[in-house]
VOGU-3710 file (C-alpha; in Angstrom, 3 decimals, decimal comma):
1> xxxxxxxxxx> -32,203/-11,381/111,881  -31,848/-11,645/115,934  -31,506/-15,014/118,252  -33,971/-17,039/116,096  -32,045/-16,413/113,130  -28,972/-17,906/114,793  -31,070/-20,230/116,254  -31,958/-21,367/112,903  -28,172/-21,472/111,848  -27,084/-23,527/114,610
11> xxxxxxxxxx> -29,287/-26,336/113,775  -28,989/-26,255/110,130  -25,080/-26,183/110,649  -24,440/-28,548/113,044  -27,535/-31,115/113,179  -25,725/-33,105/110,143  -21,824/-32,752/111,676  -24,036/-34,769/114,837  -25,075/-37,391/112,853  -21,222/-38,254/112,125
21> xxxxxxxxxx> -21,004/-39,325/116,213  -22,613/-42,804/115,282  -19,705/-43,322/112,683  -17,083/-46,479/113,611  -13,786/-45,287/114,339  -11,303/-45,575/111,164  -8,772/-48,326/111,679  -5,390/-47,073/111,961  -4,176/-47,665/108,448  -6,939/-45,791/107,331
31> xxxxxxxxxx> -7,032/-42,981/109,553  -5,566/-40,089/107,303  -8,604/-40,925/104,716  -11,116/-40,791/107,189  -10,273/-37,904/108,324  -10,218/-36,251/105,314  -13,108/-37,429/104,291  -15,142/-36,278/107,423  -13,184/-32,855/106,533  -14,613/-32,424/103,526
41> xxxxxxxxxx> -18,075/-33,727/104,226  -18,342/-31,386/107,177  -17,405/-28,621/105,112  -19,948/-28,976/102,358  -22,727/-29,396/105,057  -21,760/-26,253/106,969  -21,590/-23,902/103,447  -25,267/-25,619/102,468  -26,560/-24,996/105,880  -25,264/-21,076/105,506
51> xxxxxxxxxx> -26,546/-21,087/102,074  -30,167/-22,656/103,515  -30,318/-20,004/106,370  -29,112/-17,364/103,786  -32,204/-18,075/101,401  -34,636/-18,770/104,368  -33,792/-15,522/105,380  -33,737/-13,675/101,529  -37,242/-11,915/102,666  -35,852/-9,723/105,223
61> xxxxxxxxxx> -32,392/-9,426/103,768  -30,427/-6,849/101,439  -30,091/-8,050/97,664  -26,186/-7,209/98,009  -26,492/-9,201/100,763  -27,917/-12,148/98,980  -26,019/-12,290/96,125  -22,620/-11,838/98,257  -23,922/-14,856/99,771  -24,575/-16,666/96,658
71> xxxxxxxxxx> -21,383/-16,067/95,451  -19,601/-17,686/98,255  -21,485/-20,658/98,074  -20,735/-20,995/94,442  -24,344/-20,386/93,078  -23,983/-17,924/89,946  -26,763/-18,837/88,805  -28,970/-17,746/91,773  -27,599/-14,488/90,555  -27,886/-14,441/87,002
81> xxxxxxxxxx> -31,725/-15,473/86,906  -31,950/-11,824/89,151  -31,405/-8,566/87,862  -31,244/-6,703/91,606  -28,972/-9,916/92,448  -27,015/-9,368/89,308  -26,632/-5,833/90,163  -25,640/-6,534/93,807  -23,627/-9,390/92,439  -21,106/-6,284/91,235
91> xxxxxxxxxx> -20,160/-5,076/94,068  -17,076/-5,854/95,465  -16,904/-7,869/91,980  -14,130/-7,240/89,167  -17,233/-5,306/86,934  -19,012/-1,992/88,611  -22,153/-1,852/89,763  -23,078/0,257/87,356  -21,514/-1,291/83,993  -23,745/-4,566/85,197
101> xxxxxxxxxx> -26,569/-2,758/85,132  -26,173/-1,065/82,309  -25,281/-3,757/80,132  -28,223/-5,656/80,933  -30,487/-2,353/80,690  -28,887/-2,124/76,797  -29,630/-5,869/76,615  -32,990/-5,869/77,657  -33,798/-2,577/75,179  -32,204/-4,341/72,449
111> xxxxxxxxxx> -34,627/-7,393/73,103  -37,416/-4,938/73,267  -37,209/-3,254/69,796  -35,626/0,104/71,837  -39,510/0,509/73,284  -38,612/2,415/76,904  -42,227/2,048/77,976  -42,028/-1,542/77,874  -42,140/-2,813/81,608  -39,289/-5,181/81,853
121> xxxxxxxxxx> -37,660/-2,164/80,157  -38,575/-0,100/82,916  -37,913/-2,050/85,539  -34,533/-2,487/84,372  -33,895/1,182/84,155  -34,945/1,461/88,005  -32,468/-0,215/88,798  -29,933/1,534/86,404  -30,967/4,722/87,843  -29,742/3,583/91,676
131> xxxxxxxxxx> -26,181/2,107/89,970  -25,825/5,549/88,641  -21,894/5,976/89,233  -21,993/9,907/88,534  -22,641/11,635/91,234  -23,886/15,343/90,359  -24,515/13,912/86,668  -25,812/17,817/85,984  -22,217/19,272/87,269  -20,393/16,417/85,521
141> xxxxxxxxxx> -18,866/19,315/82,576  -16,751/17,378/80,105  -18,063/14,146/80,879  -21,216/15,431/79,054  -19,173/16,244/75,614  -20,167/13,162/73,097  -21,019/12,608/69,582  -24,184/10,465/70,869  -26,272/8,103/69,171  -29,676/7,394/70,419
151> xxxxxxxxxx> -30,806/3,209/71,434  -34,396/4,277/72,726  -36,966/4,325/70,043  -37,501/8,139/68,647  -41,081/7,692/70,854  -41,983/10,985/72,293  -45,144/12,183/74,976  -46,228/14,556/71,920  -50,121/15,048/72,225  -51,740/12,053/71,267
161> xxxxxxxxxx> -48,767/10,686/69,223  -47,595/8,431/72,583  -46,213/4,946/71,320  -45,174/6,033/67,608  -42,588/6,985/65,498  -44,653/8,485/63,139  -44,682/12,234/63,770  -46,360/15,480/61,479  -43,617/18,078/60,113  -45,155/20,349/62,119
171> xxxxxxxxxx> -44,909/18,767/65,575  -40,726/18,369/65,427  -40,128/21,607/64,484  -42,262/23,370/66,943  -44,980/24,370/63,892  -41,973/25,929/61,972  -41,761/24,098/58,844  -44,540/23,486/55,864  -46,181/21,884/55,452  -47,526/20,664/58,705
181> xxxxxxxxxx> -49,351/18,142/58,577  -46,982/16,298/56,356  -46,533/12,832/57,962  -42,450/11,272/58,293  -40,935/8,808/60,173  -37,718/9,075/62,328  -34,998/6,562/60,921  -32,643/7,805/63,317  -31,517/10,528/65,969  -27,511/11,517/66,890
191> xxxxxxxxxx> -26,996/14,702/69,284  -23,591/16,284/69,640  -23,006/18,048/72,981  -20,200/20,545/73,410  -18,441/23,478/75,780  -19,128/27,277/75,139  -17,416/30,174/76,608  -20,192/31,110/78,599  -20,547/28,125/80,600  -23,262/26,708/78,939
201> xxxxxxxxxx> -23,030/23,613/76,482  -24,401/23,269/72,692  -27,123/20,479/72,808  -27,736/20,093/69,344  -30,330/17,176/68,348  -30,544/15,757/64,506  -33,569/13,744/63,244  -32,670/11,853/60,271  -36,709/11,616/58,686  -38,460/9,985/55,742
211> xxxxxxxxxx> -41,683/11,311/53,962  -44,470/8,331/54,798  -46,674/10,813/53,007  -48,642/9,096/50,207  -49,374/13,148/49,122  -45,527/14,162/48,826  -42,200/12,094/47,174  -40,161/9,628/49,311  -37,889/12,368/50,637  -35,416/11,682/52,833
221> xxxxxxxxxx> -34,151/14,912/55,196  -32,392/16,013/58,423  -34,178/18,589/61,268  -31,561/19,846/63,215  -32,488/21,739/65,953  -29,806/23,717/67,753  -29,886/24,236/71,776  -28,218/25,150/74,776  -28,141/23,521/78,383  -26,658/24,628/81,813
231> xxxxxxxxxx> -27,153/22,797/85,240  -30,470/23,069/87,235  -31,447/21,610/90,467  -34,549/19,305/90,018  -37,176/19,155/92,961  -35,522/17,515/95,274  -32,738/19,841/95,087  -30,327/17,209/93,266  -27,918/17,889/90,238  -29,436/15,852/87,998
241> xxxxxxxxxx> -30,996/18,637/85,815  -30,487/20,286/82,784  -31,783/23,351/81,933  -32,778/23,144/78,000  -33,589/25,781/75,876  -33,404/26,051/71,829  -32,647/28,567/70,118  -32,775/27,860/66,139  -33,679/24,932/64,043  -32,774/23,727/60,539
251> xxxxxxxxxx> -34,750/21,365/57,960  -32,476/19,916/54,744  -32,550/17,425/52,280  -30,819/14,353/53,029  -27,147/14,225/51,434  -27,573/12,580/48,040  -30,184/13,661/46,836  -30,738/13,565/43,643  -31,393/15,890/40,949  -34,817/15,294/40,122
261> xxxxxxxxxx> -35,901/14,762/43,504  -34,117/18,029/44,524  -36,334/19,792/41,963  -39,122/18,226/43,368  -38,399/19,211/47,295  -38,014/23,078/46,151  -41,187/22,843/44,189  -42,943/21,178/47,422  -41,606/23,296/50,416  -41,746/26,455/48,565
271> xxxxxxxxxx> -44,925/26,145/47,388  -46,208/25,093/51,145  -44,439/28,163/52,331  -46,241/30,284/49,574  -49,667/29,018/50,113  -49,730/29,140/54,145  -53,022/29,929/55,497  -53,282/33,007/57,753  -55,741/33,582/59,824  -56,547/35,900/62,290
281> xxxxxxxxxx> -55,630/33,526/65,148  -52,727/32,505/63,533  -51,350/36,203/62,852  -51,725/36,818/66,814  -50,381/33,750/67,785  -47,096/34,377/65,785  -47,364/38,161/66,603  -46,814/37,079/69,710  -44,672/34,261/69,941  -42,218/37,085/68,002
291> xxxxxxxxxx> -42,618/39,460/70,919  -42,479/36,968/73,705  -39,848/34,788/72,246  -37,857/36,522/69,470  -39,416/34,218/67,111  -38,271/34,260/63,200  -40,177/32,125/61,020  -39,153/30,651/57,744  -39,725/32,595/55,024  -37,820/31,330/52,320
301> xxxxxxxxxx> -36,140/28,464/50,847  -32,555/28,285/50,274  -31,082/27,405/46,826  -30,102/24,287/48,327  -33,297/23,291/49,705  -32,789/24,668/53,354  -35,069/26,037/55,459  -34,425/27,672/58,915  -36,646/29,203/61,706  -34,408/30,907/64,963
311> xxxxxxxxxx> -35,743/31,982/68,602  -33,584/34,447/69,739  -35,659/34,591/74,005  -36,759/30,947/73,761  -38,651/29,429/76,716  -36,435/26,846/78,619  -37,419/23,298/79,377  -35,634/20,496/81,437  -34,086/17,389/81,385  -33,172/15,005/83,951
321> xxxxxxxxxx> -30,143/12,450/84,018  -30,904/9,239/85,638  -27,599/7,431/84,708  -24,157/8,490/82,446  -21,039/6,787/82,291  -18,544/6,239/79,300  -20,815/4,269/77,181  -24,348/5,334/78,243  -26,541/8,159/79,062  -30,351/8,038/80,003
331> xxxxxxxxxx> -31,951/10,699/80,615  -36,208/12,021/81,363  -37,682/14,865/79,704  -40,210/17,297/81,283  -42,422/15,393/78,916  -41,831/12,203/80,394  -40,043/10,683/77,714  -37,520/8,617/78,158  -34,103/8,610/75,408  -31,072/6,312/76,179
341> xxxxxx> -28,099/7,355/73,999  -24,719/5,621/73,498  -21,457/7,487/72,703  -19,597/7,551/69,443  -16,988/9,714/70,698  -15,463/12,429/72,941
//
């Protein structure tokens, strides 16, 4: 902070050892006490008058700095009442950087109800994102491979859906599946990522849904949508991004089901599939959606109550990864939205 700095250090260090000058001299028999006494007392000043310059000075200083400081003077509490400082607190710590940081980023979700557009939650993952310990996350190959089970709510940028989990059949399976504008919930969401030949990796995502529909039974079901992903370079030229593309998607009933209510999803989905409106728009648009991306549609239900659409040239999206490690991955969609998922296994 340059000769005023020090300036300030010299008097806050050595103003108080001064005062000690006035002190009677220790008779003889006492003299070892004394000593040690002035010792000790000297010693406490000088660490509060480093910790007093060290927090006079906080404004212009690093937050590593800081909290190095903080720990030598025996304040963890300084630290724990500051995420940066808690973060900075890491290094050179037993714990990484980046475990701190995520742990409290999982804590502070958890707190939150797994809403990532809450701001505390997003201000956490700011500073998750700069303790990422990956470098390249994009080129990080095996280190990708996970059973992974997703923390962030299942709350997606899809039209005017933002801050729900609440979705139409129609809008998570790309307008694949009838009918449409039946309305379920996301319970839950797992993805399983794994190595292909070609280079690329299987990025398959599974939506464990429930019929909210007051028009259709209580079904339960699973949309499984099968993709691929390879590393891309995002716009800063970084290896953070994945290139996503899908390629085939799968809607079935939830194991378990029973009997009756088996009878009751064939009777519903086929009959949605049966009575599909087509209009002239519609015939175009899925005229050319085959052409342009290899589209098949559904047109049947299987015996079992599956139902399956497949893109053979889909169009490819992105994702971006802000932070992985061996418990965590967050990553940004070209959406915007955000999904933190933890591992299960490798």
């Amino acid at each position: 902070q340059g000769p005023d700095s020090f300036a300030r250090l010299v008097v806050s260090t050595t103003r108080p050892m001064a005062s000690l000058r006035g002190v009677p001299r220790p008779r003889r028999s006492g003299g070892l006490l004394a000593i040690a006494a002035v010792v000790v007392l000297g010693s406490t000043l000088l660490r509060a008058g480093c910790v007093g310059f060290a927090l006079w000075s906080a404004a212009g200083s690093s937050s590593a700095g800081l909290a190095a400081t903080a720990r030598l003077a025996g304040l963890p509490a300084l630290v724990a009442r500051s995420p940066s400082l808690a973060v900075a607190a890491a290094e050179g710590g037993d714990a990484s950087k980046g475990a701190v940081a995520r742990d409290r980023f999982l804590k502070v979700l958890a707190e939150k109800g797994g809403n990532w557009r809450d701001e505390v939650v997003m201000a956490e993952l700011a500073l998750l994102e700069q303790a990422n310990p990956t470098a390249d996350p994009a080129l990080s190959g095996t280190y990708l491979d996970a059973d992974w089970l997703q923390v962030t709510r299942p709350d997606y940028n899809y039209g005017d859906n933002k801050g729900s989990t609440e979705y139409t059949l129609g809008a998570l399976s790309f307008g694949m599946f009838e009918p449409k504008d039946m309305k379920v919930k996301i319970e839950s969401t797992t993805q399983k990522v794994a190595p292909n030949e070609d280079g690329t990796r299987n990025w398959d995502i599974s939506l464990h849904i429930s019929c909210v529909d007051e028009r259709y039974p209580s079904f339960q079901a699973d949309i499984t949508t099968n993709g691929k992903i390879r590393p891309g370079k995002d716009k800063d030229g970084t290896n953070r991004r994945l290139e996503v593309w899908f390629t085939q998607g799968s809607l079935t009933p939830a194991a378990g089901m029973s009997a009756d209510v088996k009878s009751d999803w064939l009777r519903t989905f086929r009959t949605a599939l049966k009575e599909k409106k087509w209009t002239v728009g519609g015939m175009l648009k899925d005229g050319m959606m085959r052409l342009m991306m290899g589209l098949r549609v559904p047109e049947s239900v299987d015996d079992d109550g599956t139902v399956t659409f497949q893109m053979n040239k889909p169009p490819h999206g992105y994702t971006d990864i802000l932070y992985i490690d061996d418990v965590l991955r967050v990553t940004k969609g070209n959406r915007g939205s955000i999904v933190a998922v933890t591992r299960e296994s490798r």
